[in-house]
Structures are given as C-alpha cells and as structure tokens.
C-alpha positions as CSV (number, residue, x, y, z in Angstrom):
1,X,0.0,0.0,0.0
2,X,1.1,3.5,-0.7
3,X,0.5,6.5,1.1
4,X,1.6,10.1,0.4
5,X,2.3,11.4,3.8
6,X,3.3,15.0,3.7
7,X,4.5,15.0,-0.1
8,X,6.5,12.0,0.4
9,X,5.1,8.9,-1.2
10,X,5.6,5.4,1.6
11,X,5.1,2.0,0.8
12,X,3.4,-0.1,3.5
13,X,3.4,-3.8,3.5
14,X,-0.4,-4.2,5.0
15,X,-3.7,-1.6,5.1
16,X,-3.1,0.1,8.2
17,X,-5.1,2.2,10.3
18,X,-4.0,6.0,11.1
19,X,-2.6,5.2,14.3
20,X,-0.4,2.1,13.1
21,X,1.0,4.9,10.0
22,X,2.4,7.1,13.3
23,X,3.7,3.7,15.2
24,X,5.5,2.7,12.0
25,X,7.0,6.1,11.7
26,X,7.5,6.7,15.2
27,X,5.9,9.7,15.4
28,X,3.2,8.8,18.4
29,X,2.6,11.6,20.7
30,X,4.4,13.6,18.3
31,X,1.5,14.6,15.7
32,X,-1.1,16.9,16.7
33,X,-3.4,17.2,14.0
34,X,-4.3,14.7,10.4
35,X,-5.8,15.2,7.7
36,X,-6.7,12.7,5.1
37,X,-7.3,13.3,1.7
38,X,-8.2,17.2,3.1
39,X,-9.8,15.9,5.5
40,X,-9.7,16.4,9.6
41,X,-9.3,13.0,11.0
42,X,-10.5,13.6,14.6
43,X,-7.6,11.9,17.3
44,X,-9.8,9.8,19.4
45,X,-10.7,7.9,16.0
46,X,-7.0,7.4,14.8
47,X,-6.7,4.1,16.3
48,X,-10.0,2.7,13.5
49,X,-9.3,4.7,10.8
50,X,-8.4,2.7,8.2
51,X,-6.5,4.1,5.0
52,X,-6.6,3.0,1.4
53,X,-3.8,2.9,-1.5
54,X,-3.2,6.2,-2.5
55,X,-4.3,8.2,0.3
56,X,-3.1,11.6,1.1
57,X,-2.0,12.5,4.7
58,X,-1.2,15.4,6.0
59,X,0.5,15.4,9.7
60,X,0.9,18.0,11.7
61,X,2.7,19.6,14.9
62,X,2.3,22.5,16.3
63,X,5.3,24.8,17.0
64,X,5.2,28.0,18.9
65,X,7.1,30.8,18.0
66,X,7.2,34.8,17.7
C-alpha cells in the first residue's frame, strides 16, 4: 500500500489504520493534527481509521514561536 504522507510517497506492506502509520514512523505523541485526503481525521478515531492505497496524509505539529 502506498500512502503520500506529507509530499513523500511510503510503501506499507499491510492496510493500516492512522494510528499504526504514526507507530510505524515513530511519530506517536508527536502529531497533533491529520488530515486525510483534506480531510480532519479527529484523534480519538486514529486508532479505527483505516486508509486505502493512495491516500493523502497530512500530519501536523504544532510549534510555537514569535
């Protein structure tokens, strides 16, 4: 399965749900927001979300600054 995950295309061997995508790329507890396909994925449904070939993520932290 492919995924496009902030303008980088990923091969995964098995359909994953959003939460296995951040566990694969270590990245739990570090991504704040997702979209899929321009669409808000809310967090507390990460973990049965599942995504197809050819989806489009978006994952996103927030930084502060000034």
């Amino acid at each position: 399965m492919n995924l496009i995950i902030n303008g980088h295309v990923r091969e995964f061997s098995t359909t994953m749900t959003l939460e296995g995508v951040l566990k694969e790329l270590s990245l739990e507890g570090k991504v704040m927001a997702a979209a899929v396909n321009m669409d808000i994925v809310k967090q507390d449904s990460w973990s049965t979300y599942y995504l197809n070939d050819g989806d489009k993520l978006e994952l996103l932290d927030f930084v502060g600054g000034g």
